[in-house]
VMD Tcl script that draws the C-alpha trace (Angstrom):
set ca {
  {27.74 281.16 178.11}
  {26.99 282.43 181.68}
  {23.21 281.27 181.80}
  {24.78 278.04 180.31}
  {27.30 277.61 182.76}
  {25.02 278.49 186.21}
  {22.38 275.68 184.11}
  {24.94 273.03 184.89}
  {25.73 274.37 188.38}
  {21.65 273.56 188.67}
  {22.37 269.88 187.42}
  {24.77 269.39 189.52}
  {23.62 270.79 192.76}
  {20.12 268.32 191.92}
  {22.35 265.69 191.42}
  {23.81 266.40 194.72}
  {20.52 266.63 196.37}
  {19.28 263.18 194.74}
  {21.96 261.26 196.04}
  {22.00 263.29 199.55}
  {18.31 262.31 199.54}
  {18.87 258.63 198.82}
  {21.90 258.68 201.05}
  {19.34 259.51 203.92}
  {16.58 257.16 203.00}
  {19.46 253.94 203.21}
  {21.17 255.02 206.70}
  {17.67 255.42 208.07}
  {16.83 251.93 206.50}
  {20.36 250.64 208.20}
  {20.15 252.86 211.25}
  {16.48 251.05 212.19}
  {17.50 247.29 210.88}
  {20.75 247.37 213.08}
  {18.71 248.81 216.19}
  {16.21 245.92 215.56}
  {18.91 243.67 215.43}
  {20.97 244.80 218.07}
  {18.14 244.51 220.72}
  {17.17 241.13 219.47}
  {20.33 240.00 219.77}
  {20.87 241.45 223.26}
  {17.33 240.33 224.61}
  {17.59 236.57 223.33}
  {20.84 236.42 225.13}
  {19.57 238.43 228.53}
  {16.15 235.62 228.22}
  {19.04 232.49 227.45}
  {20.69 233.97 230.37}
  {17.96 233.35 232.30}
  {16.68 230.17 231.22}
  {20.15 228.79 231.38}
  {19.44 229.37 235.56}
  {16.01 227.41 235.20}
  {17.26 224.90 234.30}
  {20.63 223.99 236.59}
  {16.81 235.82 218.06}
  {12.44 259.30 193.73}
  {9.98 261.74 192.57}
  {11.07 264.34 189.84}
  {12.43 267.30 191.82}
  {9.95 270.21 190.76}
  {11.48 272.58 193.14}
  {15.10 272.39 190.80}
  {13.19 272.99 187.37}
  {12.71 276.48 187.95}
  {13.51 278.97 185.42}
  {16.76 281.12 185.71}
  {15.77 284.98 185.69}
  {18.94 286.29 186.18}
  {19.08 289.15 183.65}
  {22.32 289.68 182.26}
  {24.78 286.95 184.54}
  {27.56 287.60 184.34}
  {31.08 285.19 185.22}
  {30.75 286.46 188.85}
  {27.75 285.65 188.88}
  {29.03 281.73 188.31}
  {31.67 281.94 190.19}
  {29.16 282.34 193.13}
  {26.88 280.01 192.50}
  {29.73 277.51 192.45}
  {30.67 278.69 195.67}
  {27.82 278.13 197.50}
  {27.53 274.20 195.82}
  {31.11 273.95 197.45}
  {30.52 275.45 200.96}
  {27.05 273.49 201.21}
  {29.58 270.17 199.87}
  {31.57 270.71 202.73}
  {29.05 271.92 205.38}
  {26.92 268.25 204.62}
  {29.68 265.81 203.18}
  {28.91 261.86 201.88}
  {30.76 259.31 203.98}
  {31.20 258.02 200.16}
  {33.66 260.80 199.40}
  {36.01 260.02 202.45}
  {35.08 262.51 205.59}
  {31.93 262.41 207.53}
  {30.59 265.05 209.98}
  {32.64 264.73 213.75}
  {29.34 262.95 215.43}
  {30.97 264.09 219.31}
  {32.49 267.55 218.72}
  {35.05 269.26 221.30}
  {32.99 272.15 220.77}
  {29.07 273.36 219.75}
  {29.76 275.59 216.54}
  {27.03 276.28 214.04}
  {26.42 274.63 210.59}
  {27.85 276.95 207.64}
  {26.76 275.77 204.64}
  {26.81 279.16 202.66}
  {30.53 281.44 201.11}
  {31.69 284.06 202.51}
  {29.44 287.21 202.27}
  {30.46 289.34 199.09}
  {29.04 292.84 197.89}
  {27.27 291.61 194.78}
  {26.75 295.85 193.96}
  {23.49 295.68 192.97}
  {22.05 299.59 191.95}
  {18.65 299.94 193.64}
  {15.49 299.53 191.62}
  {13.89 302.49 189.34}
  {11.31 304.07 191.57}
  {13.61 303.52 195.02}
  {15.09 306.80 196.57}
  {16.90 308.13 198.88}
  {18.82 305.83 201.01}
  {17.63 302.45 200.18}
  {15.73 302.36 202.74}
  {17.98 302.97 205.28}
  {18.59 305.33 208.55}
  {19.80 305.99 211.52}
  {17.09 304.14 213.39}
  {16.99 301.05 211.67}
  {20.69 300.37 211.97}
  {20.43 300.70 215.18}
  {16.90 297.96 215.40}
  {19.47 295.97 213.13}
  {22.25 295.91 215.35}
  {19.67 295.33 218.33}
  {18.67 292.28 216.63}
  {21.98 291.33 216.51}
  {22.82 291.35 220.34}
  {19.17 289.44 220.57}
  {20.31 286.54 218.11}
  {23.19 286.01 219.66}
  {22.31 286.03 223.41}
  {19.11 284.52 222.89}
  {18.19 282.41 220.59}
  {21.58 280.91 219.29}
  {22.50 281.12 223.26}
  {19.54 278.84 223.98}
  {20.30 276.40 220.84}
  {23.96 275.95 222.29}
  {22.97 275.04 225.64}
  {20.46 272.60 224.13}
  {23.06 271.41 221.74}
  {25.56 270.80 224.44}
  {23.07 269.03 226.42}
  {21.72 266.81 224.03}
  {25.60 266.03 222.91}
  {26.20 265.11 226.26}
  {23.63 262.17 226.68}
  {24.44 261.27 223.01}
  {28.26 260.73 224.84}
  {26.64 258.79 227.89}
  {24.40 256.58 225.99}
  {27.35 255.99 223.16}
  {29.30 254.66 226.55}
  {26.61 252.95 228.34}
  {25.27 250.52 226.00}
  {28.67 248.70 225.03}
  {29.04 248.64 229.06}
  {25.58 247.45 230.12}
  {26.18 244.88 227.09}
  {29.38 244.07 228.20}
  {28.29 243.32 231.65}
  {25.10 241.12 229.93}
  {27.62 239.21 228.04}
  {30.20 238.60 231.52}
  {26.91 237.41 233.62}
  {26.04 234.70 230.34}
  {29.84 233.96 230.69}
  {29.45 233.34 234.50}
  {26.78 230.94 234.10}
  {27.61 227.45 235.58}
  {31.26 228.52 236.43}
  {29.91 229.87 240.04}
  {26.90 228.80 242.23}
  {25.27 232.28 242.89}
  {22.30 234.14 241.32}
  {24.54 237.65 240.30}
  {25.53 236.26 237.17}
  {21.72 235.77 236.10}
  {20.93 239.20 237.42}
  {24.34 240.79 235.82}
  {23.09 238.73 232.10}
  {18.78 239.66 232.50}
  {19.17 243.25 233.76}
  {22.29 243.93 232.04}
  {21.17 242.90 228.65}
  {17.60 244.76 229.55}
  {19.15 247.69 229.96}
  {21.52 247.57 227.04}
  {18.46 247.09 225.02}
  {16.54 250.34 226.53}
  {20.06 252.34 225.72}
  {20.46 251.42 222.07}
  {16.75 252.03 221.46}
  {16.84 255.60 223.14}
  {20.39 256.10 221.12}
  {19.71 254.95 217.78}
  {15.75 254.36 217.72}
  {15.48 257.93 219.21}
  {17.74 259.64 216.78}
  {20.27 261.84 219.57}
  {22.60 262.07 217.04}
  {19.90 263.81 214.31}
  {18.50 266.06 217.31}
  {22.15 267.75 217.46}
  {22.60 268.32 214.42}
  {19.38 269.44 214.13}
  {20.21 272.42 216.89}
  {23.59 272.88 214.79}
  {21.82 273.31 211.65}
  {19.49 275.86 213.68}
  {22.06 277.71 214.72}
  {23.91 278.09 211.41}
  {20.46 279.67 210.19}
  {20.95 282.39 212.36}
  {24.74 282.53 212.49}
  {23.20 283.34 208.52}
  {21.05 285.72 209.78}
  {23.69 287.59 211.86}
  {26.53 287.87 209.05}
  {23.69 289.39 206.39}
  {22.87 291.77 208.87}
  {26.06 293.08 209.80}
  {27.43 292.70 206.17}
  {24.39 295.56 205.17}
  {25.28 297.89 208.36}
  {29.27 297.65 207.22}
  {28.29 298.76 203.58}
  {28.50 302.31 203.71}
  {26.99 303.23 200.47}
  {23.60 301.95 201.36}
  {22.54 302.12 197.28}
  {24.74 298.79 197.60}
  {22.52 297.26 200.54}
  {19.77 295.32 200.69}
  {16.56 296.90 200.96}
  {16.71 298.39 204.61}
  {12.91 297.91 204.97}
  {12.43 294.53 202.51}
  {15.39 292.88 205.07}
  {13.52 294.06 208.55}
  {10.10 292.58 206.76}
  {11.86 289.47 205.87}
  {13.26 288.87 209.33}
  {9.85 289.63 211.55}
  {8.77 287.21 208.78}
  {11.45 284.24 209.68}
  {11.04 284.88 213.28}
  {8.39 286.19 214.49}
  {8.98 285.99 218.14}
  {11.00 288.51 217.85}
}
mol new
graphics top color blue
foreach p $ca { graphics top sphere $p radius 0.5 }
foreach p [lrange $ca 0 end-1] q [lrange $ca 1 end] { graphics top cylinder $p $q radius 0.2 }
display resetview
């Protein structure tokens, strides 16, 4: 009944994928039509403006087939997986369902898309002894790697996500102004005999045009999350870490020497 159950969990989290998939492919679609049309929009007024003064427009998903090797699941072991289908639901939510991700956050946190950590106690393999591979010196490399994960690299990806959230804010501002100002200039035309209403509607409208291209065309919005989404990898990184150094019985751990393999694997820099 357990293998059964965690089968559907599969179906489900596919079907989840599918439409996240084909959610993506339509607001790129939309986000690249309504760029295209807001520029031509804004450009064949900025050029009317100043013609107007002259003269006074899937694939089967191969990667979800897998087969379950599980062992002997048990309801926990459901329970879990249904867990981690919510919390990556709520980390990623479809506008279709009612709530969207905040696109100009008060403040840079990363992406957590994964439960809480739970001890799963797991026996150690036939043929591993002693203590898991675990000592006194690699819980101390582990919690070393810690302190370097969080003052470098997810240091660096929230200054960069702060940054790039701020000119997402400026450009967000600037383009309704810059077209607002195209649009007063257009307004202007005729109504007073000087040139700053041609300059306000051209330049204006010009400008407008270069803003929503480097907004929307450019994807600032994607780039952020992008950093966010980095960060919640090693926000990841840091709770599995520090969940295996809390576990005192290290018989219950992961592999001390699999885990430090895995992460000079993941990043290398390091």
């Amino acid at each position: 009944m357990e293998v059964v159950k965690l089968h559907l969990i599969m179906e489900i989290a596919t079907d989840r994928l599918e439409m996240h998939k084909n959610v993506g492919i339509q607001r790129d679609n939309w986000n690249h039509l309504l760029t295209t049309l807001i520029n031509m929009i804004t450009l064949s007024a900025a050029t009317m403006a100043g013609v107007a003064a002259i003269g006074s427009g899937g694939a089967p998903l191969v990667a979800m087939k897998n087969n379950l090797t599980l062992g002997n699941p048990t309801e926990n072991d459901v329970n879990e997986a249904m867990e981690k289908v919510l919390a990556l639901d709520k980390a990623y939510p479809l506008p279709l369902l009612g709530s969207m991700l905040e696109k100009f956050p008060q403040t840079v946190e990363p992406e957590v898309w994964w439960p809480p950590l739970k001890q799963r106690y797991r026996r150690t393999e036939e043929g591993m002894k002693g203590n898991n591979g675990w000592d006194a010196r690699l819980e101390m490399e582990m919690k070393e790697i810690v302190q370097v994960l969080k003052k470098k690299d997810m240091g660096e990806y929230i200054r960069l996500s702060k940054i790039v959230l701020s000119f997402n804010k400026i450009l967000a501002v600037s383009g309704p102004v810059l077209t607002g100002f195209a649009a007063l200039g257009c307004a202007c035309l005729g109504c007073v005999n000087a040139s700053w209403p041609v300059m306000l509607g051209v330049i204006g409208g010009a400008l407008a045009s270069v803003v929503n291209t480097l907004e929307h065309g450019g994807q600032v919005g994607m780039v952020f999350e992008l950093y966010r989404a980095a960060l919640g990898f090693f926000k990841l990184m840091e709770e599995s870490i520090e969940h295996n150094i809390n576990e005192q019985d290290t018989d219950k751990r992961e592999n001390g020497e699999l885990a430090l393999l895995i992460f000079f694997t993941l990043v290398p820099e390091q």
